[in-house]
N, C-alpha and C positions, 0 to 999 in steps of 0.2 A: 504494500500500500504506500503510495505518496504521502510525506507528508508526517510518517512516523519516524521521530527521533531516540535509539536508545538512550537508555539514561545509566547513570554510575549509582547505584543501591538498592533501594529494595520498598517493599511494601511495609505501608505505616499500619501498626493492630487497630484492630477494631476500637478500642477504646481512645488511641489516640484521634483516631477520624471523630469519633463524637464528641471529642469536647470543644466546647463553642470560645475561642482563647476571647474571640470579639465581638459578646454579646450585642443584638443591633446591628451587628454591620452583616450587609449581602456579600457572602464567600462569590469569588469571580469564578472560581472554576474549585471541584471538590478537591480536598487533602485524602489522594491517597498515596502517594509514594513520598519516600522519603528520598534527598538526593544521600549520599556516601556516609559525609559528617552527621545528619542530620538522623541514619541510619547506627550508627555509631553510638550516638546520645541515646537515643532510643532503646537500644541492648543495654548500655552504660546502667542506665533508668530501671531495666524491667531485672536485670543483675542484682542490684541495689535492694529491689523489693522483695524479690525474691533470697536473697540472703539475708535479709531483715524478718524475714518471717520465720515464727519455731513453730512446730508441730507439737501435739503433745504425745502425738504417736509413739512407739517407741523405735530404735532403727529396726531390732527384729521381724519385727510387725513389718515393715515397710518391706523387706527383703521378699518375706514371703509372699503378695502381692502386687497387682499390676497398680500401679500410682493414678489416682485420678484428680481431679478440682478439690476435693476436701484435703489431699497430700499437698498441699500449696506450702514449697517454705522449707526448711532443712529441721531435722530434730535440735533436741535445745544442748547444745554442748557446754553449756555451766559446767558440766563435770571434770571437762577436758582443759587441763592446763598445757598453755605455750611451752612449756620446760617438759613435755611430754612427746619426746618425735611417737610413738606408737599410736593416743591418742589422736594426733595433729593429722597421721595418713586417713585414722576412721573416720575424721571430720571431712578432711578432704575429698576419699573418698563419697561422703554423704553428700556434698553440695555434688560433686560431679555429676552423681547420680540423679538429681536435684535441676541439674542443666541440662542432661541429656530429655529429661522428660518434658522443663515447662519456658524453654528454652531453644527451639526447634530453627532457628535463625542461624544456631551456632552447629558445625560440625565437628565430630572426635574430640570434645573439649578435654583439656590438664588441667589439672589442679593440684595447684601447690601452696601451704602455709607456712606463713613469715610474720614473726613477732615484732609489733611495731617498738623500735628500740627509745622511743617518749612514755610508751604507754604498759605497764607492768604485764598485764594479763590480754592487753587486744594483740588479732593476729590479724592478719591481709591476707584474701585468697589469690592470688595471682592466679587467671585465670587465660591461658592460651587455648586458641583453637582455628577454626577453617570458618569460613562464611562465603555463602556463594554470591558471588558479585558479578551479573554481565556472563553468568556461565560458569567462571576461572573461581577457582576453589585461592581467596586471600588468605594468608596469615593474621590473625587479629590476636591482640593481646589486653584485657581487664585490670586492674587490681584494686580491689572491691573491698574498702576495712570491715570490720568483723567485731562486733562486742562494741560498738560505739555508744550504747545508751537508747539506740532507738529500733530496739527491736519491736517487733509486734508480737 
């Protein structure tokens, strides 16, 4: 077709298409893609909520079934201290698992935990993985703090 330009990113969620940022004003054309950056902030964003949210599930519980909307969030790792590498992999582990599920944007994600050296007990998930952009499988990289006080 004439007249179609690819674009560099991706598709904006459902949620962000509905929020109205400019009550009263007439949108000129609808928000659904996002350009690259714009895509970026957007995972950055839905990263952040998603790591901010604890389950009261337990992880075994999680293991043994398929994850659905009520699984929203990683289990609550209070338990798990930064001066703990064994702890640190089952956390890591859980957000990954965490990402693979409600996080479908990102492909084969890593996950690795790092004690913020300001903060005694918060850790940063350093989070690598692949994102399809334009086709070509990018490299993209997160690191999303942990234990900052505002969890849900």
């Amino acid at each position: 077709m004439a007249g179609l330009q690819p674009i560099e990113g991706g598709r904006a969620l459902l949620f962000e298409r509905l929020i109205d940022g400019e009550p009263g004003q007439r949108e000129g054309k609808p928000f659904i893609l996002h350009d690259r950056n714009g895509l970026m902030r957007s995972i950055a964003t839905e990263l952040e909520r998603l790591l901010s949210t604890r389950l009261s599930v337990p992880p075994r519980a999680l293991e043994k079934r398929q994850r659905g909307t009520l699984d929203y969030g990683i289990p609550d790792g209070a338990i798990i201290s930064p001066a703990d590498p064994q702890g640190c992999l089952v956390l890591a582990a859980q957000i990954q698992a965490a990402i693979v599920v409600f996080e479908p944007r990102l492909q084969d994600p890593l996950v690795s935990l790092r004690p913020v050296a300001t903060q005694g007990n918060a850790l940063i998930a350093d989070i690598a993985a692949h994102l399809v952009i334009d086709g070509l499988l990018e490299p993209v990289s997160f690191a999303i703090p942990l234990g900052a006080g505002d969890e849900r």
